[in-house]
N, C-alpha and C positions, 0 to 999 in steps of 0.2 A: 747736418742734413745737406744732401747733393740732391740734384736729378741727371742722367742722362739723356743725353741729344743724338740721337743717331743718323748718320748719313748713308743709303744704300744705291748700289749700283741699278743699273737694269736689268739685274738677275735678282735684286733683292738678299742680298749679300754686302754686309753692313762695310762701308773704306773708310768712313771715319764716325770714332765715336768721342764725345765730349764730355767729360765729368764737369758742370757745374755748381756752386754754391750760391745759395742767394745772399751769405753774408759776406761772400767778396764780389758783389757783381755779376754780371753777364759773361765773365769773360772766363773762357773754361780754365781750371788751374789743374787740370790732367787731360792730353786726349792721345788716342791712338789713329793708329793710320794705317790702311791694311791692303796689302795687294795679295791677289789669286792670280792663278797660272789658269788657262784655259779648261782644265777641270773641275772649278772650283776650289782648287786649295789654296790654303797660303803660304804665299813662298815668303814673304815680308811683314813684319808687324815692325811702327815704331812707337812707343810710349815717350808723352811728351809731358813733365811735369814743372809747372810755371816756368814756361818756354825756355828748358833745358833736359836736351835727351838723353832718358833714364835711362832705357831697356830697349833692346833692338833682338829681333828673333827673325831669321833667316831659313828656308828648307830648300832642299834639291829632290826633284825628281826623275827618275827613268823615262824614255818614252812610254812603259807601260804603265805608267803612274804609282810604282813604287818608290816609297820614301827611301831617299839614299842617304840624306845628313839633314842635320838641325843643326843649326847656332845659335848661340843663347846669350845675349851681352846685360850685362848688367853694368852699371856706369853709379857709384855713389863718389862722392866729393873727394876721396885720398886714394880711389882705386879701381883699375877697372875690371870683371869677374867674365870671365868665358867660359862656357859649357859648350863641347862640342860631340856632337852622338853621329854617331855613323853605321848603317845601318848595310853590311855587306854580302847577306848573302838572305834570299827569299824563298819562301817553299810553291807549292806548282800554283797557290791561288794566289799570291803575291806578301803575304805576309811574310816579315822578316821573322829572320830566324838568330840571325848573330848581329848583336849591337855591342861598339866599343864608343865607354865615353872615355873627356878628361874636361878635366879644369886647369883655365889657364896654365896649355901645353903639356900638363901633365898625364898620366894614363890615371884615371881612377876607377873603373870597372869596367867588365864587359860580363854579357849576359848572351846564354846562348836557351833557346827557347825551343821546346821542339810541342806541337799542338797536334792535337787528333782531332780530326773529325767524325762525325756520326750522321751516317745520312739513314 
């Protein structure tokens, strides 16, 4: 049994949040930390598990606030796992249309999307 403890900015958009357990104390033994770009998104997350960091997630945007790239870090004891998605080309409402990932440097898919609208 945990609870959560959340911390929010003054837009009400949570920077950190704290997994605690009552049966190790007060002291959180996972939390996150979260930064937003001046639109509200987030450009940074980092996951923090008994003060050593697990997971780190990263994004880039355009001036028009389309998503350009995600990084994905994942951090366990013998290795460290990177996901990295790139998001290069948008249709006229901003929505991407061709994303290429890989895992640690390598190519592992890419996904081309084409969406219809219905007004």
């Amino acid at each position: 049994t945990y609870y959560m403890n959340y911390l929010n900015d003054n837009n009400g958009l949570p920077v950190r949040i704290d997994w605690i357990s009552p049966k190790m104390g007060q002291d959180a033994y996972q939390q996150n930390t979260i930064e937003y770009d001046q639109k509200g998104n987030i450009i940074n997350r980092t996951a923090t598990l008994n003060g050593r960091n697990v997971e780190f997630y990263h994004a880039q945007y355009n001036d028009q606030g389309h998503l350009l790239k995600e990084v994905y870090q994942r951090s366990e004891p013998t290795r460290l796992e990177e996901i990295v998605t790139e998001y290069s080309k948008h249709d006229s409402h901003g929505n991407w249309t061709h994303q290429e990932n890989s895992k640690n440097q390598q190519r592992h898919f890419v996904i081309e999307r084409k969406i219809e609208y219905y007004h």
